[in-house]
Structures are given as structure tokens and as C-alpha cells.
N, C-alpha and C positions, 0 to 999 in steps of 0.2 A: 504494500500500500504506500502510496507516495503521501509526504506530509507536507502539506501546504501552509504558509504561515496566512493565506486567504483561508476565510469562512466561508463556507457554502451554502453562505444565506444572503438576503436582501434589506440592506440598511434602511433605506428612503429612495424615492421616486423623484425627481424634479421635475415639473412641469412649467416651462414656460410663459407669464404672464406679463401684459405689457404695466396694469397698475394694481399692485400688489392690494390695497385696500378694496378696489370693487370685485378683484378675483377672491381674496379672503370671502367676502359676503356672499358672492356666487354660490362658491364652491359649498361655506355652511348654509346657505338654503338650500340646494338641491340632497346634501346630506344631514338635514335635520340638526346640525350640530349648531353652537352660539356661536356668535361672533366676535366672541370677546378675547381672544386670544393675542398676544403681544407682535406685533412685527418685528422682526430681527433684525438689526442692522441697516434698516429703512426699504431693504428689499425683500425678506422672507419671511414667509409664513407658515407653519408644518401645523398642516390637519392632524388634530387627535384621532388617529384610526385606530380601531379593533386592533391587535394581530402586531406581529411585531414589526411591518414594514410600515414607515412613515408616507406621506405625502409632502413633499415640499414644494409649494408655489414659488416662483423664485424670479421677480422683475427684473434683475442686475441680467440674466443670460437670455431675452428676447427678444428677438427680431423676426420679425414678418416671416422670414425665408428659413426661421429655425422654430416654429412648430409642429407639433407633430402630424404628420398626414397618413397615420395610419394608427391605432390605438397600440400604444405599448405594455397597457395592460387592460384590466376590464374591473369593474366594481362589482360586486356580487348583489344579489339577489335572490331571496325565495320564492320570488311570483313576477315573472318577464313580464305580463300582460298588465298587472296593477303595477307594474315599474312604467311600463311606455306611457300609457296614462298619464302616470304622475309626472312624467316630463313633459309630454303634452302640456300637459296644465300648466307648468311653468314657463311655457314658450323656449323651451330648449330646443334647438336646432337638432330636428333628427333627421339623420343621413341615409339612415337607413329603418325599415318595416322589422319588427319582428323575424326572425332568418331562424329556419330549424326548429323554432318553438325555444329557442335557446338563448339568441343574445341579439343585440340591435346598436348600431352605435351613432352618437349624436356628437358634436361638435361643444365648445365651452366658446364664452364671449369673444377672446381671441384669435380663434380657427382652430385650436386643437382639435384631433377626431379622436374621440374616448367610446370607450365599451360598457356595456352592464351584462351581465351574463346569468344564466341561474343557476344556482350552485348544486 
């Protein structure tokens, strides 16, 4: 077995945002969470997620031409159908219909294209 001084886990996520306080509020309304959390250094903000890998929003690394155009990961879900819904209702940009009965993925303010999936 080879010993790696890397873990073979997942620290945090960075996502791309042009203004770190209206992506903060985005991101905690579509995931129920407050909005009250500190911004870091005037450009970060790491969602309180479940699980051990973080979400980092992060204004200091975005540019237009450096968003994601393809979902890097996906948010999870017990029920795809009251999830697409629930974005609907929020006027989230969906890119795509329900696909497989499985996952669908919509856009955030900036252009990112994000996934939700059912677990």
C-alpha cells in the first residue's frame, strides 16, 4: 500500500461569485440556512453544510470566463420532484427538466450550472 501524506477526502468546494454578500443570501435561501454568517477577509463565505465537505463562495477568484459550465458536484435531495418545484418557486434558473427521475440542474445568479440529485 502506498502512503500518501494527501487524504482521500474532500476539504471545501469553491465556487465562484462575483458579490460575495448577495451570493451569501442566494445560496442561504435556496438552502434554508440564515444568513448570518461572517464574510472572510471581504471575499469568503463557507456555507454551514451537513457532512464534512464545506462550500466556499469565494468573490476574490471570478471572472465571467471562470464559472462553472458544467456542475462539479450536485446537492442532494430526498424528493427530485418537490426539489424542482421548490426552485421553480424561487425563480432559479433551471437548465434542465427532471432527467432519469434523478437529478436536474439549474444555474446560481452568476452563471454557475449546479446539480441537485436524489440520494
Amino acid at each position: 500500500m502506498n502512503s500518501s501524506p494527501i487524504l482521500n477526502q474532500v476539504g471545501a468546494i469553491f465556487i465562484p461569485v462575483s458579490n460575495i454578500e448577495q451570493a451569501r443570501d442566494w445560496y442561504c435561501d435556496i438552502l434554508g440556512l440564515p444568513a448570518d454568517g461572517e464574510v472572510l477577509f471581504g471575499h469568503l463565505y463557507v456555507l454551514p453544510m451537513k457532512g464534512e465537505t464545506d462550500i466556499v463562495l469565494d468573490s476574490k477568484i471570478f471572472r465571467v470566463d471562470n464559472v462553472f459550465k458544467v456542475p462539479a458536484f450536485h446537492f442532494n435531495t430526498d424528493n427530485i420532484e418537490e426539489a424542482y418545484r421548490y426552485m421553480s418557486s424561487k425563480q432559479v434558473e433551471l437548465i434542465t427538466q427532471i432527467e432519469h427521475n434523478q437529478w436536474f440542474n439549474f444555474k446560481d445568479p452568476d452563471g454557475n450550472h449546479l446539480m441537485i440529485c436524489k440520494c
